[in-house]
Every structure is written in structure tokens, then in C-alpha cells.
C-alpha positions, 0 to 999 in steps of 0.5 A: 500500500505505501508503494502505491501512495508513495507512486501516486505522489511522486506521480502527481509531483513529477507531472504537475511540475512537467505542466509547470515547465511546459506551459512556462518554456517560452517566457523565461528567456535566454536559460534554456539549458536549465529549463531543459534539464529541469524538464527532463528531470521532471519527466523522470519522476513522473515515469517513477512514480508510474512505474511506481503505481504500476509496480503496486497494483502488480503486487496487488492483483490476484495471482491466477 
């Protein structure tokens, strides 16, 4: 159960700040670079924490 919750919160951290950075690329100017690396690595903890939730609903579901 926490690898769920801890998924689903990483989930939520990583894509809301991928928004973040994708509705903001065009007005912060010149530092492209570092929106880029901060991009990237906001895209990574969203497929953490999706390979998070999935990892515990594996865990979850019923052997057949």
C-alpha cells in the first residue's frame, strides 16, 4: 500500500511540475539549458512514480 501512495505522489509531483515547465518554456528567456534539464528531470519522476503505481497494483492483483 505505501508503494502505491508513495507512486501516486511522486506521480502527481513529477507531472504537475512537467505542466509547470511546459506551459512556462517560452517566457523565461535566454536559460534554456536549465529549463531543459529541469524538464527532463521532471519527466523522470513522473515515469517513477508510474512505474511506481504500476509496480503496486502488480503486487496487488490476484495471482491466477
Amino acid at each position: 500500500m505505501f508503494l502505491f501512495v508513495f507512486g501516486a505522489c511522486f506521480t502527481l509531483a513529477g507531472g504537475g511540475c512537467t505542466l509547470f515547465l511546459l506551459a512556462n518554456i517560452g517566457s523565461w528567456g535566454s536559460d534554456g539549458g536549465m529549463i531543459v534539464m529541469l524538464l527532463l528531470l521532471s519527466l523522470g519522476a513522473l515515469a517513477i512514480g508510474v512505474l511506481m503505481v504500476r509496480g503496486a497494483l502488480k503486487l496487488l492483483a490476484p495471482d491466477e
